[in-house]
C-alpha positions, 0 to 999 in steps of 0.5 A, a space after each residue: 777935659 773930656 777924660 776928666 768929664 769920662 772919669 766923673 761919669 764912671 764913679 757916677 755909674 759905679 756909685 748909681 749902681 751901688 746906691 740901687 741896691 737900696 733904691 724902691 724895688 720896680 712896682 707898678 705906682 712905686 717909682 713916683 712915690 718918693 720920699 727921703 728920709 730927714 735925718 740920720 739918727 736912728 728912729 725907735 718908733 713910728 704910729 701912722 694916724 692914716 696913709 697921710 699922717 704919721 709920726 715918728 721919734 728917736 735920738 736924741 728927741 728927733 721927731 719926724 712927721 709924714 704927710 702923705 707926700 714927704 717926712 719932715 723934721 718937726 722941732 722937739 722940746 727934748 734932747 732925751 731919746 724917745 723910745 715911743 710915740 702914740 697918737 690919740 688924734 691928729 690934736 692930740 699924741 705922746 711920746 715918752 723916753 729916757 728919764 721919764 721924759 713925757 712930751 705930748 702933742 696938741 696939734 700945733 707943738 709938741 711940749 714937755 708934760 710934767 712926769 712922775 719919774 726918772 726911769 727910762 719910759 719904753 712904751 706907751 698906749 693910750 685907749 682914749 684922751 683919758 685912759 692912757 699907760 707908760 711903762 719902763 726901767 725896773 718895772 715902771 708903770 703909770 697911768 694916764 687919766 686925763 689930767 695927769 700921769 700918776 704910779 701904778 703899783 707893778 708886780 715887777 722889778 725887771 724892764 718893761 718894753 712894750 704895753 699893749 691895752 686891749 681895753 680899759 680892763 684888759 691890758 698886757 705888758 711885756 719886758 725883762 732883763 737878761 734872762 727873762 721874758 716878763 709878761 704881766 696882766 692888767 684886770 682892770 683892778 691891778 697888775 699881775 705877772 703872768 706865767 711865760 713861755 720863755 727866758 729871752 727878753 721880750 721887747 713888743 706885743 700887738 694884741 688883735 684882741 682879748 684872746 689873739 695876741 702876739 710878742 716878739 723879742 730877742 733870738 727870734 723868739 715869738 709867742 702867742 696868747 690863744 685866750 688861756 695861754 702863751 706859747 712859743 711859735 716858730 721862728 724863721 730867725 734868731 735874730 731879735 724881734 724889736 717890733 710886731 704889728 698885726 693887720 689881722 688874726 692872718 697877717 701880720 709884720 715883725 721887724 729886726 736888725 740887719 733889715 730883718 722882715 718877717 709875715 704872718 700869713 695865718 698859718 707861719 711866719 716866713 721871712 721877707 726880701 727887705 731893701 735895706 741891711 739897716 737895722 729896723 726898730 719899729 713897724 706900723 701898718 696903716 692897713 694890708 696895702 701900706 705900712 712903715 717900718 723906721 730904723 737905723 741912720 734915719 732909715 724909713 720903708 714902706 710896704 706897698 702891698 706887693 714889696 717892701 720899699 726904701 727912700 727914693 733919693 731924688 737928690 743923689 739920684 738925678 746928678 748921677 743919672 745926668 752925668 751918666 747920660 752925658 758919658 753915654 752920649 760921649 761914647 756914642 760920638 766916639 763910636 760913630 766918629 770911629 764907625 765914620 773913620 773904619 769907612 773911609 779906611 774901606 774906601 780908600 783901600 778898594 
């Protein structure tokens, strides 16, 4: 029995060990903000109301909510895979996905909306409970106007990931397929296309305001809109770029596969100690001190304002620690027994 119980205690030491890696880094107030994450399908898209409410989607039609303490599943009217969720108000938010799908949240449930297409939706911004857009596949842009999704004409055939409106006449949407980097404008009269920088696929964009804006996408690539024009800036990675989130003109958060975190800090951007190798898919920031980023297998971070934190998994962790406990204790009577017996041997001896 006390072999079994040593055995136990050792895989529990060696399976603690190995899970550490993807523990909370040690932070002054992290270790007691636990939370674990309540699926483990991959999450395409988080949008945080504030540091006590948030949403998050992904496959197939998962839909997640945070309230300031945990993340709970919340029941979904689909089975698509949801690309993009945004909150207009605590009683009020979409989600769009593949097959058009368009499901809106009026503060008690989330329910299929009546959708004007069939092509996979990517993206989706509203400036008001009125004044909403959704774009996708092959060029797909419709408009929200209080009372229905209707077409837009597009000036594109290639995909569109991500649109970014600034106001109700100035709005921007990024995409592309294998070998461009589509940019279009909203005028407040029509979409244009807009002249780009790049050939590789761009899959998001945060706009800090008419003349300061960014877009990511994949090899690395990011680029910049000044007021006239976009440029390429240096990337520290070449990995791909699935989302970018700007706190202010001078900080900044992009996020890739492999845990990939990147910073602005007004002058370059510069990699980030990540704690997890999944891949990440979306980042929102609530303010410069607290933030999420959503990916892979469920994974949920969070930036604390120092760190960038996973899921502290309580279940997994007490028993481990328990029977690790219980395998010192056993040790530390085996020793003291063995420190007992070499005395008497002494004794004896003299």
């Amino acid at each position: 029995m006390r072999s079994l119980v040593l055995k136990l205690g050792l895989v529990a030491m060696l399976v603690f060990s190995v899970f550490r890696l993807d523990l909370p880094v040690v932070n002054a107030g992290v270790m007691m903000m636990n939370w674990e994450s309540p699926t483990a399908y991959p999450l395409s898209s988080v949008f945080m109301l504030s540091s006590s409410d948030g949403w998050a989607v992904g496959w197939p039609g998962t839909i997640i909510h945070w309230n300031g303490t945990d993340w709970s599943n919340v029941t979904g009217p689909t089975t698509e895979f949801l690309w993009s969720v945004f909150m207009v108000g605590s009683n009020d938010g979409w989600a769009v996905g593949n097959e058009g799908v368009i499901i809106h949240w009026d503060g008690n449930n989330w329910r299929t909306f009546a959708s004007p297409t069939s092509h996979n939706l990517g993206s989706v911004f509203l400036l008001s409970a009125v004044d909403g857009w959704t774009v996708g596949s092959q060029g797909a842009i419709f408009h929200w106007d209080g009372s229905s999704w209707r077409n837009v004409t597009s000036p594109t055939t290639q995909g569109l990931g991500t649109v970014f409106m600034v106001s109700s006449n100035d709005g921007w949407a990024v995409g592309g397929d294998f070998g461009t980097g589509t940019i279009i404008h909203w005028d407040g009269v029509k979409w244009s296309n807009f002249a780009s920088p790049t050939s590789f696929q761009l899959g998001s964009m945060f706009m800090v305001g008419s003349a300061d804006g960014w877009a990511v996408g994949s090899n690395g690539i990011i680029i910049h809109w000044d007021g006239s024009n976009w440029s390429n800036v240096t990337s520290p990675t070449t990995d791909l770029l699935t989302s970018v989130f700007m706190v202010s003109p001078s900080d900044g958060w992009a996020v890739g596969p492999y845990g990939t975190i990147i910073h602005w800090d007004g002058t370059g951007w510069n990699n980030v100690t990540s704690p997890t190798r999944r891949s990440l898919y979306s980042v929102f920031m609530v303010g410069s001190n607290d933030g999420w980023a959503v990916g892979d297998v469920g994974t949920t971070i969070r930036w604390t304002g120092t760190a960038w934190v996973s899921e502290f998994p309580v279940f997994l962790v007490l028993p481990l620690f328990f029977i690790a406990t219980l395998v010192t204790l056993k040790i530390c009577r085996r020793l003291k027994r063995t420190k007992t017996s070499t005395s008497r041997a002494l004794v004896f001896f003299l």
